[in-house]
C-alpha positions as CSV (number, residue, x, y, z in Angstrom):
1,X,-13.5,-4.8,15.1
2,X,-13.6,-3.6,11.2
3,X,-12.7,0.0,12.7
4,X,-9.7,-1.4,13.8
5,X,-9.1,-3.1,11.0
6,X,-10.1,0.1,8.3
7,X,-7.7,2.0,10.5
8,X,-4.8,-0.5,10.1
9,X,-5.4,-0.8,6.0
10,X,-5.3,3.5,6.4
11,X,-2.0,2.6,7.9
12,X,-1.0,0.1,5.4
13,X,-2.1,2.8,2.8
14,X,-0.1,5.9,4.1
15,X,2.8,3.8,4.4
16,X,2.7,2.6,0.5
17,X,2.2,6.7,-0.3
18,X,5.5,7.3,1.6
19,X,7.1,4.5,-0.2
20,X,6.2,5.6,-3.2
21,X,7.2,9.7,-2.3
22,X,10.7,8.3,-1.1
23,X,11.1,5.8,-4.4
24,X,11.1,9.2,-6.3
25,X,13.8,10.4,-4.7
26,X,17.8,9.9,-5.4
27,X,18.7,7.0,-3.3
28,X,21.3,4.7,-3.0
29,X,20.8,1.5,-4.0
30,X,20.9,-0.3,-0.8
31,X,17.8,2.1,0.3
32,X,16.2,1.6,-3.2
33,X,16.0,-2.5,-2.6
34,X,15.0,-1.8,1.3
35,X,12.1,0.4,0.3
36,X,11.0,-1.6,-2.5
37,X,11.3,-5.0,-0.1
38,X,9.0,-2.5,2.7
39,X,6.4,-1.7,-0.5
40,X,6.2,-5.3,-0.7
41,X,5.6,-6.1,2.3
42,X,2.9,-3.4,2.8
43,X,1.0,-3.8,0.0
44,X,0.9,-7.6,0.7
45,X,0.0,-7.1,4.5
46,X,-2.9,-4.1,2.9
47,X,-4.3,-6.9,0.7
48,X,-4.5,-9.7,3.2
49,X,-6.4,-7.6,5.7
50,X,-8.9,-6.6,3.0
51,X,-9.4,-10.0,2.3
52,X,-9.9,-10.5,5.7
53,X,-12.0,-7.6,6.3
54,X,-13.8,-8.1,2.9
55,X,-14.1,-11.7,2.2
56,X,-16.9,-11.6,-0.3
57,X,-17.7,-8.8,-1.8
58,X,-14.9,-7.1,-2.2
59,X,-11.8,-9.5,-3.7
60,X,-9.9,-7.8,-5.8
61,X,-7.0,-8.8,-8.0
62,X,-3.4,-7.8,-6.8
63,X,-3.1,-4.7,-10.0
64,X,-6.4,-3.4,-8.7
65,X,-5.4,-2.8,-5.0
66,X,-1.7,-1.2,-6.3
67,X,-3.1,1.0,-9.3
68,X,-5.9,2.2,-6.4
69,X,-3.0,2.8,-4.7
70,X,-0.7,4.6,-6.9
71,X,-3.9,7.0,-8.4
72,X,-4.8,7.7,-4.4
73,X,-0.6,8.5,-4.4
74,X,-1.0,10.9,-7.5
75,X,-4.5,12.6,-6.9
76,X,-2.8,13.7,-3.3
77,X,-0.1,15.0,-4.2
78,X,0.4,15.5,-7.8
């Protein structure tokens, strides 16, 4: 059970990287909003299942789980 679940939040994770690759690029704004919106979405559905997963010892607040998130982004390929 918490492999399945580590592997869906590895999911969740790869997806925000994308994101945040394609969020660099020129974009209209129509794909801009939708990619922002599917951010959202995944870092929201990335936090839920660690809370899930995680209940006690390893809450974090919201800016901790995105800037872990944007430095993962960075150290892999900046």
């Amino acid at each position: 059970m918490i492999d399945e679940k580590l592997s869906l939040m590895r999911t969740h994770r790869i997806n925000i990287n994308r994101y945040h690759r394609l969020l660099k690029t020129k974009l209209t704004e129509f794909e801009r909003q939708f990619i922002e919106r599917r951010l959202s979405e995944e870092r929201s559905a990335i936090e839920k299942l660690a809370g899930s997963t995680f209940p006690i010892s390893f809450q974090t607040p919201i800016g901790a789980v995105r800037k872990a998130a944007t430095l993962e982004t960075t150290s892999n390929y900046g």
